[in-house]
C-alpha positions in Angstrom: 82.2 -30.3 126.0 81.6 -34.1 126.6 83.2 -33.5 129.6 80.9 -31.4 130.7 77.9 -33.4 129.5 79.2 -36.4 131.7 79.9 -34.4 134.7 76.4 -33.2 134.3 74.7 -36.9 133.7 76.7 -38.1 136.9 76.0 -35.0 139.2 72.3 -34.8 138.5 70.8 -37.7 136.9 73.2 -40.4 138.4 74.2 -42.2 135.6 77.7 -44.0 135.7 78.2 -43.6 131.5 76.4 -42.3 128.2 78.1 -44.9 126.9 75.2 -48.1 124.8 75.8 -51.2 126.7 73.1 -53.4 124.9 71.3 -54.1 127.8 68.0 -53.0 129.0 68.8 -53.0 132.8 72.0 -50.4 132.0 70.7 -48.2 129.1 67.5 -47.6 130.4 67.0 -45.4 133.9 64.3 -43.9 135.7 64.1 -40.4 136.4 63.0 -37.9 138.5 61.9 -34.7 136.9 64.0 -32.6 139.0 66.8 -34.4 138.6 66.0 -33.6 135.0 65.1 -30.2 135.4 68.3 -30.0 137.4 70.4 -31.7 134.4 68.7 -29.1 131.9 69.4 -26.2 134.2 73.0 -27.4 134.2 73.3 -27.5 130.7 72.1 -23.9 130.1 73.9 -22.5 132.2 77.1 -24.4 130.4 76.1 -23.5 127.5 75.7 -19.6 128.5 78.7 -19.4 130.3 81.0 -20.7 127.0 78.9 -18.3 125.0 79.9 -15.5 127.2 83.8 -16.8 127.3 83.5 -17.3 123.3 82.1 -13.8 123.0 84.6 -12.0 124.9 87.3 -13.4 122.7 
């Protein structure tokens, strides 16, 4: 899953790490709201498709 959840930070909200690094100018980014509808987007349909795998197990 956290996998994932990078992949999706990096692919739509370009963001090198999730990772705190104590410093204003690294943990803090502007955004554009469809990069974060994008990112959200992204996650729902994660989210649904392991649902579906989990459900046809």
């Amino acid at each position: 899953m956290q996998d994932i959840i990078n992949e999706i930070a990096e692919d739509h909200l370009f963001l090198e790490t999730l990772e705190t690094r104590n410093s204003d100018g690294l943990d803090f980014k502007e955004q554009s709201v469809w990069g974060i509808k994008a990112a959200l987007e992204a996650a729902f349909a994660a989210g649904k498709a392991a649902a579906q795998l989990e459900a046809a197990s």
